[in-house]
C-alpha positions in Angstrom: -11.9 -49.8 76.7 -8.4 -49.0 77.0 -7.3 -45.2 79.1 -6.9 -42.6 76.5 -8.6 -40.2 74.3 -12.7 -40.8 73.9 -13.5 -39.8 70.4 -17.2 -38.2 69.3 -18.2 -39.1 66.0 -20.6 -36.1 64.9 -22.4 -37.5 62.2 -22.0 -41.4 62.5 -22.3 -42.2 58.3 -19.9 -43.6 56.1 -17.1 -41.9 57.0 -17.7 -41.2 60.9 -19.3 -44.8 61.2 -15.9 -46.0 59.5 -13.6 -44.1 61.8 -15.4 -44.9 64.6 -16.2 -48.5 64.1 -12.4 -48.8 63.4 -11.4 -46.9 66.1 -13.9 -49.0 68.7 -12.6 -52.0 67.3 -9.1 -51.4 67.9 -10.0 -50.7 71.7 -10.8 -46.6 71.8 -13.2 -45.3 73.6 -15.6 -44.1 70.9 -19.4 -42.5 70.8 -21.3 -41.9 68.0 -23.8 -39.2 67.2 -26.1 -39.9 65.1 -30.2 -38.9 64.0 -33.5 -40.6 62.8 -33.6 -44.4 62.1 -29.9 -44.5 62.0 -29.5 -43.7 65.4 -32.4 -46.3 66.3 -30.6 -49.2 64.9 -27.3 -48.1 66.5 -29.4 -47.3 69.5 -30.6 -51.2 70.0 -28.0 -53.0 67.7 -24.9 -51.6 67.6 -22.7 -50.5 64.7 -22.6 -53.1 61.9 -19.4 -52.8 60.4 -18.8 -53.9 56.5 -15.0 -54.6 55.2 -13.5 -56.4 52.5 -12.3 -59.0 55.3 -16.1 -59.3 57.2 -18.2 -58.1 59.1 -18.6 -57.2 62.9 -21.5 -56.3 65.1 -20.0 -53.7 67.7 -21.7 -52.2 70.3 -20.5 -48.9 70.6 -22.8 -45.8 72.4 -24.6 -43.5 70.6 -26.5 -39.9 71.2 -28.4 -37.5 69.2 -26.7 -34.5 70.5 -24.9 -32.6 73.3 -28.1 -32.5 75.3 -27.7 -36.5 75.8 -24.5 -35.8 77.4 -24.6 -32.6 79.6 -20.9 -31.9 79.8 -17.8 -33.3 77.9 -14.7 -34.8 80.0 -11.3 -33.4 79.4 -10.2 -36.1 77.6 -12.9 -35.4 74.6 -12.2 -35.2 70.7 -14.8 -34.1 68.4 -14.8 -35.9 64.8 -16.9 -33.9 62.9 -18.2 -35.9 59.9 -21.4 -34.0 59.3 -21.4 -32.7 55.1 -20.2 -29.0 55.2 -23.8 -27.4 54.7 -24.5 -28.7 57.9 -21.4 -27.7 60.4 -22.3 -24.2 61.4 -25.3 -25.0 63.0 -24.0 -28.4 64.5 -20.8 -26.9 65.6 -23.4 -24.1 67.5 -24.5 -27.2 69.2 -21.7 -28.7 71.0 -19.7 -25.2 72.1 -21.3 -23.7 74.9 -21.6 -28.0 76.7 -19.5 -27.6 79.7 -16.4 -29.6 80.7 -16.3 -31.8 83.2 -14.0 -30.0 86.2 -15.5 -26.5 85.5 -12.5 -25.8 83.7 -14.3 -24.2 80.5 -16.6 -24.6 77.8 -16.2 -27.1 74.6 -15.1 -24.3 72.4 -12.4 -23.3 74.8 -11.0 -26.6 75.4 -12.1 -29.5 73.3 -10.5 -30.2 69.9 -12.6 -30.2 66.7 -11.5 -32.5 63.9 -13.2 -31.8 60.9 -13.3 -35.0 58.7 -15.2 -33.7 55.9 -14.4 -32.9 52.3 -14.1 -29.0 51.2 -11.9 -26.3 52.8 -14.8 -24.5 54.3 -15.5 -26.3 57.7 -12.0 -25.6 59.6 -12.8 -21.9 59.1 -16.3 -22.0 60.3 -15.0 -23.9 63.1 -12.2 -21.7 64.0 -15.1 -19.1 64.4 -16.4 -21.3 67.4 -13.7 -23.5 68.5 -9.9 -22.4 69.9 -8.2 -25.7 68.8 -8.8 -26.8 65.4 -7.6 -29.4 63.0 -7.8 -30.6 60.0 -8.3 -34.1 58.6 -8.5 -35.2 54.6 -10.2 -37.9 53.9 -9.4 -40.8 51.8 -11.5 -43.4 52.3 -14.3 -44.5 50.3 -17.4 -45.7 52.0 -20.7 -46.2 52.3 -23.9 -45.6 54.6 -27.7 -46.2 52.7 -28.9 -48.3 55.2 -29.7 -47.5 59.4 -27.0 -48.5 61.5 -25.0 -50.2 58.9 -21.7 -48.7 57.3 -19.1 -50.2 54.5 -15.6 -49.3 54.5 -14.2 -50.8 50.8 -10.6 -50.5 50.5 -7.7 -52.8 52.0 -5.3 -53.5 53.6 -5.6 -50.2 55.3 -9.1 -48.8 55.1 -8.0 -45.5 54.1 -5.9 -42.8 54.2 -6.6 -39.9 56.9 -4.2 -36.9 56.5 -3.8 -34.8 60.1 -2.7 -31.6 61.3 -3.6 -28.3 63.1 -5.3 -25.9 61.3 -4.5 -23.4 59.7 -1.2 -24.9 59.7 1.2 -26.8 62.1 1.6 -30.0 64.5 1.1 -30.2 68.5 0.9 -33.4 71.0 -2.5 -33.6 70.4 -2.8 -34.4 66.5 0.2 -36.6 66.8 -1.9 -38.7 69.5 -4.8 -38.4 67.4 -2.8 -39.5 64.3 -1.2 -42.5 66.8 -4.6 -43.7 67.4 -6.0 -43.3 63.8 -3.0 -45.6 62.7 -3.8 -48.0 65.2 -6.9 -48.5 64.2 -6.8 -50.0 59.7 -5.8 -46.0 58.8 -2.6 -44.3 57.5 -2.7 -41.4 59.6 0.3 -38.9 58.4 0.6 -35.9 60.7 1.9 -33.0 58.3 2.2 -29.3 59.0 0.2 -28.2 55.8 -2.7 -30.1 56.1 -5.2 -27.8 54.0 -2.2 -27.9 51.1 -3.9 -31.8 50.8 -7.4 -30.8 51.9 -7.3 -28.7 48.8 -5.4 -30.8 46.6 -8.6 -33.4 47.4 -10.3 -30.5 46.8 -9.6 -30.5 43.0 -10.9 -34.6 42.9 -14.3 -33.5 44.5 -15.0 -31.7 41.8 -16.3 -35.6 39.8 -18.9 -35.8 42.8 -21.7 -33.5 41.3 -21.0 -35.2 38.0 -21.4 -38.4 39.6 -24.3 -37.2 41.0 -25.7 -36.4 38.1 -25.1 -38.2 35.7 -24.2 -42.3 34.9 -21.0 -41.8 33.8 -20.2 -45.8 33.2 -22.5 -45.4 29.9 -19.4 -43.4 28.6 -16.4 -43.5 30.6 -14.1 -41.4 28.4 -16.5 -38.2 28.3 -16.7 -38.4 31.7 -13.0 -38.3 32.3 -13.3 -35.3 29.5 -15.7 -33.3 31.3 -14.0 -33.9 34.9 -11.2 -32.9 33.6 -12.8 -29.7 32.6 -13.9 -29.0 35.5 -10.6 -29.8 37.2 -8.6 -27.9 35.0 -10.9 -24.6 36.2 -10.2 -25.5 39.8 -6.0 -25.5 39.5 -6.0 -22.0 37.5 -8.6 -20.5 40.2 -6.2 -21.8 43.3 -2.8 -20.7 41.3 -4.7 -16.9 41.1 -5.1 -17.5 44.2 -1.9 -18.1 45.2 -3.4 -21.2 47.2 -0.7 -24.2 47.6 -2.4 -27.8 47.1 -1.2 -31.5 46.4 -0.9 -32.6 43.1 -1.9 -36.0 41.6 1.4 -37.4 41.5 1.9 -36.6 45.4 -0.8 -38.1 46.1 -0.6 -41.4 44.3 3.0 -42.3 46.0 1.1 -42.0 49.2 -1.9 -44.0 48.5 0.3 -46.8 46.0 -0.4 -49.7 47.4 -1.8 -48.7 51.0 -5.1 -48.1 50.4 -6.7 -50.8 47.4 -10.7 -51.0 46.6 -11.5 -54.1 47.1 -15.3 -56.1 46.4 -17.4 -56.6 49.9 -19.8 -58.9 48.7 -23.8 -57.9 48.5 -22.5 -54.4 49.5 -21.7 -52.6 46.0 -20.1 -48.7 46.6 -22.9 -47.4 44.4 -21.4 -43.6 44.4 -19.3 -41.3 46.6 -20.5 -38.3 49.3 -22.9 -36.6 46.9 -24.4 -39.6 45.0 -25.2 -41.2 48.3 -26.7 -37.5 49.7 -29.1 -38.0 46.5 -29.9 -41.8 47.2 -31.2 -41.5 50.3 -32.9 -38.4 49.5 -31.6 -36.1 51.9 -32.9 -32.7 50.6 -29.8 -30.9 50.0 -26.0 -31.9 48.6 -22.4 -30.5 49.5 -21.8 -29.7 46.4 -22.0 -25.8 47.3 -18.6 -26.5 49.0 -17.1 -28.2 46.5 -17.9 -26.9 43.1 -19.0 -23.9 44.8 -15.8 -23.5 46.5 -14.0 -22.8 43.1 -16.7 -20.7 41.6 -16.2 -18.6 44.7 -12.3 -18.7 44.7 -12.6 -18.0 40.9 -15.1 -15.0 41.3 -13.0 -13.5 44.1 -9.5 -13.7 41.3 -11.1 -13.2 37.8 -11.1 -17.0 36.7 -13.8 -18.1 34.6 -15.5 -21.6 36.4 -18.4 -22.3 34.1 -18.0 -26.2 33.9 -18.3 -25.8 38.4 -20.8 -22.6 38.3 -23.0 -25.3 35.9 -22.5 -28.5 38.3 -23.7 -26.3 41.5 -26.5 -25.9 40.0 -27.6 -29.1 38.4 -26.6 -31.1 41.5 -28.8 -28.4 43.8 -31.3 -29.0 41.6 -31.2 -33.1 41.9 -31.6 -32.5 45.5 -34.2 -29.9 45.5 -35.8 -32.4 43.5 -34.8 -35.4 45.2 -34.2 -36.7 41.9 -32.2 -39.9 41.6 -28.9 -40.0 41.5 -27.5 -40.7 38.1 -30.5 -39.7 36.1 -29.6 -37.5 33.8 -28.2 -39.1 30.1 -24.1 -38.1 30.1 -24.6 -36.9 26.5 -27.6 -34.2 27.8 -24.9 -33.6 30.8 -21.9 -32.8 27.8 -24.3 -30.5 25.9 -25.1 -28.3 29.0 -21.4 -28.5 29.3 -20.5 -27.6 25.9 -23.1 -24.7 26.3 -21.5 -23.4 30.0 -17.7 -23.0 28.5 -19.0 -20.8 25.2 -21.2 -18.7 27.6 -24.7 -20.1 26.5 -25.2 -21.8 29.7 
């Protein structure tokens, strides 16, 4: 491994596998973290990495927690890819684990980098952590089976938008975004990174409908009822007064960077939530998603029905562990129908 950074993937699945199987590839130092089966198979085979242009075996560390490690080296990033419901208590974890020199503690000196979807986790980090930053994540993938992960798109695997939080850019995201575009990733190192972490935000808001609910048996009441619940998320961030990144912004950085492409035998099934359902996980970070505009709107006076109503049907599937995509889209529209006149 070449000198440099050594970057700790906390919670090695589809994304955190991906950014860390790309970043081992491309020579980093990485280390994943990882729990259960998945960190069995990682454990004794490695990290299988699946891409539009192969496969590859790499044999890259792994640890189920700060106790593995006893003490972090100066040198130490923290990728935090857990789902959001999930980062308090993790983030507890890994702040008091000394650093090598007796300099400090993690939360005093190591950088947290939360790769995860929602505007919740760089607060709650902030709480623990002195040096915080923000990443957005474009980059669809997918992790169902131990110690395997898919990355789908091409040429560039995805697109991974950096910058200190709450706002601003030092040496150390501009390394971090250096290595990142090393490694298959557009990496653009912008000094408003939560203006894009809540414009993805706002596109988030399908995942509890594609949790849900098959939306291929009718594609264009899907796109109607998204858009529904899209259109409640921009009017609760304008009350708020909260800048994000619009669709057209967005599109001129992704045109052409950042394609879906087929990896054969390894279909994407669904995004964050649908795959929290598949594999049965218990709960869904849909709280942080949906949620996050039902609580922007309750705090401003905006109605959110259409999100107040996915919450709670995509809590439910995982309280459940129902599968994901059960529920007929036309049931899904009526409950819908019923949440905007107030019968819901």
């Amino acid at each position: 491994m070449g000198a440099g950074l050594r970057y700790i993937l906390i919670g090695a699945g589809a994304v955190g596998g991906s950014i860390g199987g790309r970043l081992a590839e491309a020579g980093h130092d990485v280390l994943l973290v990882a729990r259960g089966e998945h960190l069995e198979a990682l454990r004794q085979h490695g990290l299988r990495l699946l891409t539009p242009d192969g496969a590859r075996q790499l044999p890259i560390p792994a640890v189920s927690g700060p106790d593995e490690l006893g003490e972090l080296q100066p040198d130490d990033v923290l990728i935090l890819c857990v789902k959001s419901q999930d980062t308090a208590a993790v983030l507890r974890q890994w702040a008091s684990l000394p650093v090598a020199g007796g300099a400090g503690t993690a939360s005093e000196l190591i950088p947290v980098v939360c790769a995860q979807n929602g505007v919740e986790n760089e607060r709650v980090a902030l709480r623990l952590f002195q040096n915080v930053y923000g990443l957005c994540v474009w980059l669809p993938s997918l992790h169902l089976e131990p110690g395997v992960v898919a990355a789908h798109c091409a040429p560039q695997s995805g697109i991974l938008t950096v910058g200190r939080y709450p706002d601003g850019v030092d040496d150390r995201i501009k390394q971090i975004g250096q290595d990142l575009a090393a490694s298959r990733f557009d990496a653009p190192v912008v000094d408003d990174v939560m203006r894009w972490k809540y414009g993805k935000l706002l596109t988030n808001l399908g995942n509890a409908f594609e949790a849900v609910a098959d939306l291929s048996a009718d594609e264009e009441l899907a796109e109607q009822l998204i858009d529904a619940a899209e259109e409640e998320g921009r009017r609760a961030l304008n009350a708020a007064g909260i800048p994000f990144v619009g669709a057209g912004e967005r599109r001129a950085v992704q045109a052409d960077r950042m394609n879906f492409a087929e990896i054969p035998g390894t279909p994407r099934g669904g995004g964050s939530s649908w795959q929290s359902l598949a594999r049965g996980s218990g709960s869904i970070e849909t709280d942080y998603l949906s949620g996050e505009i039902v609580l922007i709107g309750r705090t401003h006076g905006v109605p959110t029905p259409v999100n107040a109503l996915m919450q709670r049907l995509s809590a439910r599937f995982a309280a459940e562990g129902r599968a994901p995509g059960s529920m007929p889209i036309a049931e899904l529209a009526e409950l819908v129908a019923r949440a905007q006149k107030g019968d819901g």
